[in-house]
N, C-alpha and C positions, 0 to 999 in steps of 0.2 A: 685422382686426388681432388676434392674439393672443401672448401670450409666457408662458412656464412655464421655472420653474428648479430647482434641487436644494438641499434644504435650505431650515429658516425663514429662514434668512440669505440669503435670494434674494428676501423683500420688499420690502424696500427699494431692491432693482435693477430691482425689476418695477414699483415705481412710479414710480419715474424713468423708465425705459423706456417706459411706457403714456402719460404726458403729452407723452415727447418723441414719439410716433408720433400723440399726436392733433392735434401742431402742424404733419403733415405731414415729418415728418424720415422718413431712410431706414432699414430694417430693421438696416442696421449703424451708422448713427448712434444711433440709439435702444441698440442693444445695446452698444456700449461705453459713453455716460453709463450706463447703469443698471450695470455691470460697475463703472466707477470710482466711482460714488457708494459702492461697498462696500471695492472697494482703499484707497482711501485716508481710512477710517475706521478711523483709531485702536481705536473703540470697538468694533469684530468685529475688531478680531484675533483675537481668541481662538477665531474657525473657521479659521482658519490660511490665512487671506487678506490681500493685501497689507502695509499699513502695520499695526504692531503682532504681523503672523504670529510661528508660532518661525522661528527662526534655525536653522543647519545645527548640525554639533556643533562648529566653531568657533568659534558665535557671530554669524555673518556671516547676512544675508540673503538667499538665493537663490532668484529667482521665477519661476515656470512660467505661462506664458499661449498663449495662442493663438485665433485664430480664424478663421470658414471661412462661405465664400459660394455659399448656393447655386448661384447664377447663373456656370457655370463651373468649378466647384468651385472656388475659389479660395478658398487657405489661405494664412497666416502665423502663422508660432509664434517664442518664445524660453524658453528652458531656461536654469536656473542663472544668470539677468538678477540684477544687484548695482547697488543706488543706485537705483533707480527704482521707486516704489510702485504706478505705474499699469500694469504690465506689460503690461496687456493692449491698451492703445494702442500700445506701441512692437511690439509683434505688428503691430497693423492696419498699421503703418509697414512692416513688412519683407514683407508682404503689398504692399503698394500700390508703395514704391517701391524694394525689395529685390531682384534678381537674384536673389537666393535664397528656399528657401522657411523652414527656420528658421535663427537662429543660435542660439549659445549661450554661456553663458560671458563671458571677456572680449570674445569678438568681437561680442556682444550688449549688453554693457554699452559697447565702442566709438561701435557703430551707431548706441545710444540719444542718444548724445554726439551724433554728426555730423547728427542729428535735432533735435536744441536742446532733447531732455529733459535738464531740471538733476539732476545726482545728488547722492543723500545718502550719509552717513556711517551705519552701523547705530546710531549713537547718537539719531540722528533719526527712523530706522523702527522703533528698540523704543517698547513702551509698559512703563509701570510692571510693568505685568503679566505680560508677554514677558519680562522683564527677570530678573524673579524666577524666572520658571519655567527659565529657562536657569542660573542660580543654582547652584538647586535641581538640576539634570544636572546641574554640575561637582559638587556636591557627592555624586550620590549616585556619581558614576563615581570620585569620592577615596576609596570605602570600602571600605578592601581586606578589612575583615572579612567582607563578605556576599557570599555565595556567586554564583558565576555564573548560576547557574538562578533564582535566587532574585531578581538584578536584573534579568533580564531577563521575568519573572514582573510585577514591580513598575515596571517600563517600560512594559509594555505597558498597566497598567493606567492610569497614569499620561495616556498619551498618547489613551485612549480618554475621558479627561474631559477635555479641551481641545478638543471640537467635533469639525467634521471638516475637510479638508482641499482640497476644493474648490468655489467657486462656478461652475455652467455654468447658461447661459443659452442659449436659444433665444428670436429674436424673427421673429415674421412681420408683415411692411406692407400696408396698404390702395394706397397710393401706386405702387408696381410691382409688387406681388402678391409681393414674393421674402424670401426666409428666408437667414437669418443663425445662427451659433453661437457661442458663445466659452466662454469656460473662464480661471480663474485660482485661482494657489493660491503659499500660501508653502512647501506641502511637507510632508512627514513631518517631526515635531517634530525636532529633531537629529538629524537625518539626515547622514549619511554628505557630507563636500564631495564635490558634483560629479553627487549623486545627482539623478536624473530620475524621475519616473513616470510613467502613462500618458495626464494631462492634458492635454499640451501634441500629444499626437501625433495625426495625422489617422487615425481609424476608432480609436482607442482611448478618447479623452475627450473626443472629437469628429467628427461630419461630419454633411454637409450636402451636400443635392443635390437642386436644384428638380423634379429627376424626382421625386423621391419624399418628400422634409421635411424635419427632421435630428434629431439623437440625441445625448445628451452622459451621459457616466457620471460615477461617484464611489465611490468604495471605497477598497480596497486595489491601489492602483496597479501594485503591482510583480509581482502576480500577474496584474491584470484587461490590462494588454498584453499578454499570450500572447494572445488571446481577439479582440480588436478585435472589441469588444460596439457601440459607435456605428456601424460599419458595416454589421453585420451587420443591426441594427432598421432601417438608411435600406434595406437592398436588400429586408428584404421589405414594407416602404410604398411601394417601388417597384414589386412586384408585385401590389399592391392591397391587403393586409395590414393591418387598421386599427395605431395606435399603441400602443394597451392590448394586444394578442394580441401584436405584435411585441415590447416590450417585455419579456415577462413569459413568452415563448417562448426568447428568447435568454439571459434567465436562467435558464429552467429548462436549458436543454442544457448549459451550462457546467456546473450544479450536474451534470448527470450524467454529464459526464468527471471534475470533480473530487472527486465524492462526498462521503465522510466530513471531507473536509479543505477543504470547502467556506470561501470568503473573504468580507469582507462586499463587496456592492456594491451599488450602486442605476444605473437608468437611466430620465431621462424623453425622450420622444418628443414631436413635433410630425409633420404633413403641411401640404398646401398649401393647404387646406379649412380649418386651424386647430382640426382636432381631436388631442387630447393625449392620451398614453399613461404608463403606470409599469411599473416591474419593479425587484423588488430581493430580497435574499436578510435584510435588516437589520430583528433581531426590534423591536427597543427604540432611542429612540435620545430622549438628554435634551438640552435646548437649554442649553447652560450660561452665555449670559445671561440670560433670561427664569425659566430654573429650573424649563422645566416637559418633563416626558419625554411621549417618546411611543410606544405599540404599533405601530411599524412605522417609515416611513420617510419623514418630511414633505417635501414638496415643496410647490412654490408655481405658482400658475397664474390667467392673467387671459384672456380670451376676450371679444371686444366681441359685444356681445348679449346673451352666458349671468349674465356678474356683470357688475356697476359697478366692482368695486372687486376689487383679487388678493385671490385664496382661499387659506388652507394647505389643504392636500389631504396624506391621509397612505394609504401604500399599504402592505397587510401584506404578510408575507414571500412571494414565491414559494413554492407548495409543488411538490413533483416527481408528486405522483398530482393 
């Protein structure tokens, strides 16, 4: 039994996760409890995960989930999901009993309805803190004195101290030997209505396949979709490939198509042995509830034998030599 996540903000899913697997629950049982124990904690908003995430630029809630089974590869996703804090349940819903493999939108937020998920109002999934910080965007997009470059300068900087923007999760079972992944996120801070990125998509911020393990990323979304980084670490753990060479192989080849304009990203890995891998390009990275930074790229990871208890584990940057 092992499970590894992205981000400090993956502890708390991994301990959920690790108890539900030693009571015998299945690799996706265990991984969505340990996914909603973080959705729907007000108190991580602030890594721009469910309950408390930002909001788009109108304010609104829009949530990206998905998740995928080894066994078949079997996938379900939802994009742009409104009212619903657990998103990553009503995924395993359009996985399990969906014709389709994702929805999106209203026809996601329908689905969730016809599912007997209750929906909220954005009054209900902001936190105090959400709250302000969206504020704080109308306010500074009312100032017509400051220059274009110059806000979007002070955007960016903005948006890189609110955390980051995805929890992904891999869990492997003792119970049928199979592995699971999933992925959730509220999105890029005011984001554009209707925007996606590459979490919710299969081989981009996710997949999974008992040939070979699974893989879940975290960066900048709207770049690391061109790329479909999770598939590419599952096919070479497919060809015997451990996770740490995979990992930190498929980030270095990106960085060397995209060179100088290189984007941040991270990726960790699993196989079906439950050994765990890292790759990322991300120098520095501060936890902005705990308040403590860190050289490189923290992840989380629990392994039955190696430790008792989830480790943070932080992997430095990929370098290209």
């Amino acid at each position: 039994m092992a499970a590894i996540g992205t981000w400090t903000f993956a502890l708390p899913a991994i301990k959920v996760a690790k108890r539900k697997l030693e009571e015998g629950s299945s690799c996706l049982d265990a991984l969505e409890a340990g996914i909603n124990a973080v959705e729907d904690d007000g108190a991580t908003g602030r890594y721009l995960v469910g309950r408390g995430g930002y909001p788009n630029a109108k304010g609104v809630h829009e949530f990206d989930a998905a998740v995928m089974v080894g066994e078949g590869c079997r996938y379900g996703g939802v994009a742009a999901l409104r009212g619903v804090a657990t998103p990553v349940s009503v995924a395993r819903r359009v996985m399990e009993k969906s014709s389709h493999s994702m929805l999106v939108g209203p026809g996601a937020t329908a689905f969730a309805v016809e599912q007997g998920f209750p929906l909220e109002t954005s009054d209900t999934l902001h936190t105090e803190e959400s709250l302000s910080a969206f504020r704080k965007f109308l306010q500074k997009q009312a100032d017509e004195a400051r220059a274009r470059a110059e806000e979007k300068m002070q955007r960016s900087k903005e948006e890189k101290k609110t955390g980051h923007d995805t929890l992904g999760l891999i869990v492997l079972d003792k119970k049928s030997s199979r592995i699971a992944a999933g992925v959730s996120t509220s999105g890029a801070p005011f984001k554009a209505e209707g925007r996606v990125g590459d979490s919710p998509l299969p081989g981009g911020g996710l997949y999974a396949d008992d040939a070979g393990g699974a893989a879940v990323a975290t960066g900048d979304g709207d770049n690391m979709m061109r790329f479909c980084p999770s598939f590419q670490v599952v096919q070479m753990m497919r060809q015997g490939i451990d996770p740490q060479t995979a990992c930190r192989e498929v980030v270095k080849q990106i960085h060397q198509k995209v060179g100088t304009d290189m984007f941040e990203m991270a990726l960790v890995a699993m196989d079906m042995k439950g050994c765990t891998g890292s790759g990322s390009t991300v120098l520095t990275w501060e936890d902005v509830c705990e308040g403590k930074t860190y050289e490189g790229f923290p992840y989380v990871r629990w392994v039955e034998g190696e430790c008792s208890e989830p480790i943070i584990c932080v992997e430095p940057a990929t370098k290209l030599t």
